[in-house]
C-alpha positions as CSV (number, residue, x, y, z in Angstrom):
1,X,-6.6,20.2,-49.0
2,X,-9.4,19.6,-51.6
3,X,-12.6,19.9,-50.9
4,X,-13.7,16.3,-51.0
5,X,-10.9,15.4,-49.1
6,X,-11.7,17.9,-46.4
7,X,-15.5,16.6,-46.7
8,X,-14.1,12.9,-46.1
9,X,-11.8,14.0,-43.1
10,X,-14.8,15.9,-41.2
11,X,-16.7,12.3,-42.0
12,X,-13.9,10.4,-40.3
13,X,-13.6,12.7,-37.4
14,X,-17.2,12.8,-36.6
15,X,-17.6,8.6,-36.4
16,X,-17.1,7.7,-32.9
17,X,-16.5,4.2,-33.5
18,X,-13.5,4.2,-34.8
19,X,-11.8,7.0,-32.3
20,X,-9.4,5.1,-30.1
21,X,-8.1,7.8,-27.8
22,X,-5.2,6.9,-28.0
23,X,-3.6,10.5,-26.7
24,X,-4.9,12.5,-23.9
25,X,-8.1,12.1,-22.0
26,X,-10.0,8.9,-22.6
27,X,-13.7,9.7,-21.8
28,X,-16.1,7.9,-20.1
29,X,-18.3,6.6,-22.8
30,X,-15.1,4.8,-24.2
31,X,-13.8,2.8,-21.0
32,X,-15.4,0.2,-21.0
33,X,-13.0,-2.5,-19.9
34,X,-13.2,-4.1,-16.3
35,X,-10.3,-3.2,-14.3
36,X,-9.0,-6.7,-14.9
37,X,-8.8,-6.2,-18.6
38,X,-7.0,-3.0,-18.5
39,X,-4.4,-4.4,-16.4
40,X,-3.9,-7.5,-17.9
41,X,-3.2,-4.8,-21.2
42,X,-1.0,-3.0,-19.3
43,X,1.0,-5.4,-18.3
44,X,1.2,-7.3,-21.4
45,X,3.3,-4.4,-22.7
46,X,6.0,-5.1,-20.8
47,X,7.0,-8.3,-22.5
48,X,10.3,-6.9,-23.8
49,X,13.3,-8.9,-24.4
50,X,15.5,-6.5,-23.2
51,X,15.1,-6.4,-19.1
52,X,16.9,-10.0,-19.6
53,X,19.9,-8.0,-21.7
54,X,20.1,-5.6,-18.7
55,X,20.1,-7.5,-15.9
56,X,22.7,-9.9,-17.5
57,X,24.8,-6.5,-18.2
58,X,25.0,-5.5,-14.4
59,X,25.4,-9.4,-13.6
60,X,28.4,-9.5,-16.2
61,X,29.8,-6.1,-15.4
62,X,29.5,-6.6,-11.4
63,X,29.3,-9.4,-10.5
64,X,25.8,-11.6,-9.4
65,X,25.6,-10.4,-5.3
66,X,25.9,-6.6,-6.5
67,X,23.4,-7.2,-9.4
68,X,20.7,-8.8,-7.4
69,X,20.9,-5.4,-5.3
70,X,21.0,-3.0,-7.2
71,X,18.0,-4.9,-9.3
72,X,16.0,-5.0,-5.9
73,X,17.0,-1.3,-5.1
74,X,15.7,0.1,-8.2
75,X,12.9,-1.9,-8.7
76,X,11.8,-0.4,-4.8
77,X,12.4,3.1,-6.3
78,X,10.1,2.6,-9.8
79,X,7.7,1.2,-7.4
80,X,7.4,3.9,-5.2
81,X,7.7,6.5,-7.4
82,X,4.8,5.5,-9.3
83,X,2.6,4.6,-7.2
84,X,1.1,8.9,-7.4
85,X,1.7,8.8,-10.9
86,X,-0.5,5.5,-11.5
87,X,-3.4,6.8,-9.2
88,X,-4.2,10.1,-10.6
89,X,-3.8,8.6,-14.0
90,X,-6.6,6.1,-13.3
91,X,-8.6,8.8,-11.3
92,X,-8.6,11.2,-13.6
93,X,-8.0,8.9,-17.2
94,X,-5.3,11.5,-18.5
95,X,-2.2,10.9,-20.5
96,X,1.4,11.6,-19.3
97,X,1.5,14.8,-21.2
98,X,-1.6,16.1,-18.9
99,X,-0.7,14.8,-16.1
100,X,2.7,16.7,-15.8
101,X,1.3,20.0,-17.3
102,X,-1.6,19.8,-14.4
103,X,1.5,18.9,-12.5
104,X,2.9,22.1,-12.4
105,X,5.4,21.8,-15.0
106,X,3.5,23.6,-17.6
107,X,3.0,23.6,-21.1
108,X,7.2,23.8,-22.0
109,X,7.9,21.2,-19.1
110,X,5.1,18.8,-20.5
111,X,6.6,18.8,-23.6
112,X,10.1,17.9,-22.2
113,X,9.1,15.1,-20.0
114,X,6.6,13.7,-23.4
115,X,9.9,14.1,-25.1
116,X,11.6,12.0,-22.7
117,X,9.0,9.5,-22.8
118,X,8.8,9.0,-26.7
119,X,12.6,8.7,-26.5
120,X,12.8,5.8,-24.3
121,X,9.9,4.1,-26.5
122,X,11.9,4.5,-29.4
123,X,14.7,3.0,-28.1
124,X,13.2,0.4,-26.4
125,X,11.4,-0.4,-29.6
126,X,14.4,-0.5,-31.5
127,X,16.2,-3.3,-28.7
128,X,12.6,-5.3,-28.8
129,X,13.4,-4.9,-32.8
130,X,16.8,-6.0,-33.1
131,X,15.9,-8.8,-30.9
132,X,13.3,-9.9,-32.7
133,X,15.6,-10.0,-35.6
134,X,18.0,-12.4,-34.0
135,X,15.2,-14.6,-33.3
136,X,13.9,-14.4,-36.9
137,X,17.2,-15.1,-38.3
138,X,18.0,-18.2,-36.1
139,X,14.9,-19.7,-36.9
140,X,13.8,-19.1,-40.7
141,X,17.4,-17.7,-41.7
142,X,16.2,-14.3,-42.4
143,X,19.0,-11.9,-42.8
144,X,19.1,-9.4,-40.0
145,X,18.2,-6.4,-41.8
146,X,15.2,-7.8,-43.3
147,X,14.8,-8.8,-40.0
148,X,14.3,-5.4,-38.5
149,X,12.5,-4.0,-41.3
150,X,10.0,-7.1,-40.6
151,X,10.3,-6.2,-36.9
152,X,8.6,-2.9,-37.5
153,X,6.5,-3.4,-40.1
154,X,4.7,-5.9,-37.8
155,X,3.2,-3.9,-34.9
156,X,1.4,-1.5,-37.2
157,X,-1.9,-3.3,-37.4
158,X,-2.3,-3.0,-33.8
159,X,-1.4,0.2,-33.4
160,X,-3.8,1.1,-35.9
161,X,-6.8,-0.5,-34.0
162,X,-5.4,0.9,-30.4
163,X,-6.7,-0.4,-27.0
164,X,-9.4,-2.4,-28.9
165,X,-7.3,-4.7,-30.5
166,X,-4.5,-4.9,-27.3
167,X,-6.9,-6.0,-24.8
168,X,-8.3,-8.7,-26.8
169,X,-4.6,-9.5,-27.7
170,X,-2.9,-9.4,-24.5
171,X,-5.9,-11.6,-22.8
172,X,-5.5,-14.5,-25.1
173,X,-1.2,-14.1,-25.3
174,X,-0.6,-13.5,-21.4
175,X,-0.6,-17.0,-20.2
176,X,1.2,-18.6,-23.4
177,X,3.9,-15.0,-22.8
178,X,3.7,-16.1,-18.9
179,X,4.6,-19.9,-19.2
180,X,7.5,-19.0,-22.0
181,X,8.7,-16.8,-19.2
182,X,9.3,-19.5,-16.3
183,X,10.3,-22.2,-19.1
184,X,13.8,-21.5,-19.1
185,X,14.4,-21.8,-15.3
186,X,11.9,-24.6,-15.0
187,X,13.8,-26.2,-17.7
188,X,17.6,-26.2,-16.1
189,X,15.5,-27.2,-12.7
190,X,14.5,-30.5,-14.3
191,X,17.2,-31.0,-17.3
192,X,20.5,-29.8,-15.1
193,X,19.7,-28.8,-11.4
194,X,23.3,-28.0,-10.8
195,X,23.4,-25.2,-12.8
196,X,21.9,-23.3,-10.3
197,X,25.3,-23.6,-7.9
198,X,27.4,-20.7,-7.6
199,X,25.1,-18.4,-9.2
200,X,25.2,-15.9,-6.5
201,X,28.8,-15.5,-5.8
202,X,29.4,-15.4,-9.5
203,X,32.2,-12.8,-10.8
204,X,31.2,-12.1,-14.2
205,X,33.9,-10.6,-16.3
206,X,35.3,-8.6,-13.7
207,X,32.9,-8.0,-11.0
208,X,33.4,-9.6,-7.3
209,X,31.8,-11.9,-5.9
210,X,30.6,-10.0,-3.2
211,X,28.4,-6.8,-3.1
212,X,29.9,-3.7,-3.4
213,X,28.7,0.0,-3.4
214,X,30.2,0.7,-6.8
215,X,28.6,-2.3,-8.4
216,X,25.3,-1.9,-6.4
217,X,25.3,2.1,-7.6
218,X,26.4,1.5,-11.0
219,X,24.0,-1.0,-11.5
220,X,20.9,0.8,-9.7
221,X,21.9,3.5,-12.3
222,X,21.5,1.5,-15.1
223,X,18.1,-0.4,-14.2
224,X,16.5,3.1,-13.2
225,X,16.9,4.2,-16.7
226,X,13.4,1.8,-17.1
227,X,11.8,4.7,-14.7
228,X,10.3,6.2,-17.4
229,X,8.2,3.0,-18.1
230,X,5.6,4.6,-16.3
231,X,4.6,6.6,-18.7
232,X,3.2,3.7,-21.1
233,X,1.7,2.3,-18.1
234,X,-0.2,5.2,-17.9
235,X,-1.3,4.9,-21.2
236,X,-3.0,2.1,-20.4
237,X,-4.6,3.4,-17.0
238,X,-6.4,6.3,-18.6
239,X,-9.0,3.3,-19.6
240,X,-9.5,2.7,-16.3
241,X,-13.3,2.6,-15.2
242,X,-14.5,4.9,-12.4
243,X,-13.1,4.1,-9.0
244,X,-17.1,4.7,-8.0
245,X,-18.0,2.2,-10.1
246,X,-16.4,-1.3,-8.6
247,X,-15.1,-2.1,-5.2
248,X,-12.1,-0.1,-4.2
249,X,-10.0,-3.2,-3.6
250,X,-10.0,-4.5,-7.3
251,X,-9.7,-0.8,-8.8
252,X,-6.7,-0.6,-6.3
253,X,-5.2,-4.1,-7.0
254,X,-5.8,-3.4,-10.6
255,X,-3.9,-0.2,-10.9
256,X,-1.0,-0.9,-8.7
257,X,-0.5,-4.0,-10.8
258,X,-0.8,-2.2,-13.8
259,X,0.8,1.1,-13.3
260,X,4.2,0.5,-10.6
261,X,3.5,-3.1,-10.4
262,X,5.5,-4.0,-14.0
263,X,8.5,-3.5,-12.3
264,X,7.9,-6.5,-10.1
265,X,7.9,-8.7,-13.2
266,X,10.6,-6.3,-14.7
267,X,12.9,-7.2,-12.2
268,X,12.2,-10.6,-12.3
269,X,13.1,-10.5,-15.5
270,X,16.4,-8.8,-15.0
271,X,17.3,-11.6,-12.6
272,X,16.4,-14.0,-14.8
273,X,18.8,-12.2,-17.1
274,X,21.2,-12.1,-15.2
275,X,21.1,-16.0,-14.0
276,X,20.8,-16.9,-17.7
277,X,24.0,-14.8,-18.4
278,X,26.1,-16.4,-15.7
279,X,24.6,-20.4,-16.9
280,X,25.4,-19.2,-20.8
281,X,28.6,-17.5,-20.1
282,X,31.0,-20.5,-20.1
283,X,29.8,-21.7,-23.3
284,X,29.0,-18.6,-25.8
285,X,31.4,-16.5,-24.1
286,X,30.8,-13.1,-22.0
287,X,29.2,-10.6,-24.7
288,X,27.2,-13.3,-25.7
289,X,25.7,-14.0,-22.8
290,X,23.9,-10.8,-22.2
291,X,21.8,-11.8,-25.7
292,X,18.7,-12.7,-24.6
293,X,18.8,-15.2,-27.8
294,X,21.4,-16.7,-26.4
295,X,20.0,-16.9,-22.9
296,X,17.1,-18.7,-24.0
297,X,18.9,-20.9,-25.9
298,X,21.3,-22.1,-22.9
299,X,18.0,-22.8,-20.8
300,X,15.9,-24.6,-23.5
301,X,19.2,-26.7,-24.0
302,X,19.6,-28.0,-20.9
303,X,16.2,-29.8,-21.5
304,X,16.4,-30.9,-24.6
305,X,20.2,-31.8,-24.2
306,X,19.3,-34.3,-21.6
């Protein structure tokens, strides 16, 4: 490295103002978001398309009854099971990597598990991108691989500006994100209320129509493969304010929500799926259904169709 560009990286590194923290510890002199904020942030990152995919996957592969179950069952494990890791996130504003190596699984295991984590983001990135893509190509006739090249290239400018720009992002987006969420339910309520009949003792392509252990195990095994969620919910946590600093009940509500309570709207969002996958099913056909394009398009339909 030159010297000027040595001189210009020791510049860089020394301004405070544009350090985002976004690995390891965040200190106190950054966190200066209200408990409120830094949930609503953490929450907004679990928009993703792809809960719907998966709970329509268990729906169409099980049946409904065994779906629903094994949704609830797994979303009571995630919830659990974060509840420690959320807490001593917030407490002590440290990143997944720290917490485990603190955690007794040392320097090797805290690679593994950060390993683990960046996998799942990657793939779950690459669903969220694909999906995108669909969308992108239904509505400006894009061409799917531009489509995912678009998809990627998008997120980079707030990535670059970190928890700075996401707070101010997911605030303003959360209520427009939340009411596109309940649309396509509240739209089959008003536009075809029948289509609600026989959702729970539906087949799929199949299933049973009743619950079973294989389905419900099977499908508990599929919708714990989101466990590892909790390690971008802890991202967001580290910004946490201290728990000395405002009343215990808001710091409490606010990390619960924001650390192991995204899988309450995750698995709302898997039932959803997995209701829009049995009202698509008849007319786009079984693979089709578990699109969440597809989905979406069903529900929107039965408003606009009527």
């Amino acid at each position: 490295m030159s010297t000027t560009r040595w001189q210009r990286f020791q510049t860089w590194a020394a301004r405070d103002d544009i350090e985002d923290y976004s690995l390891r510890y965040a200190p106190k002199s950054f966190r200066r978001w209200s408990p409120m904020a830094c949930s609503i942030t953490a929450l907004g990152g679990i928009a993703y398309l792809a809960d719907y995919s998966i709970g329509a996957s268990i729906a169409v592969t099980h049946g409904s009854a065994s779906a629903i179950v094994a949704i609830l069952v797994a979303a009571a494990t995630i919830f659990l099971t974060g509840i420690p890791i959320a807490y001593y996130a917030a407490k002590y504003n440290l990143d997944m990597d720290l917490l485990t190596r603190g955690a007794g699984f040392g320097y090797f295991g805290s690679t593994l598990t950060s390993l683990i984590y960046a996998s799942f983001c990657f793939i779950f990135f690459a669903l969220e991108g694909s999906i995108m893509a669909q969308a992108m190509k239904l509505a400006f006739h894009i061409p799917l691989p531009l489509g995912y090249v678009i998809g990627s290239l998008i997120i980079i400018p707030l990535v670059l500006y970190g928890m700075s720009a996401l707070a101010k992002f997911q605030v303003w987006t959360q209520p427009l994100w939340l009411i596109l969420f309940a649309a396509p339910l509240v739209t089959i309520a008003v536009g075809d209320p029948s289509g609600f009949d026989g959702f729970v003792s539906w087949a799929g392509d199949g299933g049973t129509a009743r619950v079973t252990a294989i389905g419900v195990g099977a499908g508990a095994g599929v919708a714990l493969s989101l466990i590892a969620q909790i390690g971008e919910q802890v991202d967001y946590l580290r910004f946490m304010p201290e728990k000395s600093e405002t009343s215990a009940w808001r710091w409490w509500s606010a990390v619960l929500a924001a650390g192991p309570g995204w899988v309450i709207l995750g698995a709302a969002k898997q039932l959803c799926g997995a209701f829009l996958a049995f009202y698509v099913a008849g007319q786009v056909g079984f693979a089709r259904a578990t699109e969440p394009i597809e989905q979406f398009l069903g529900g929107y339909g039965a408003l606009i169709h009527n």
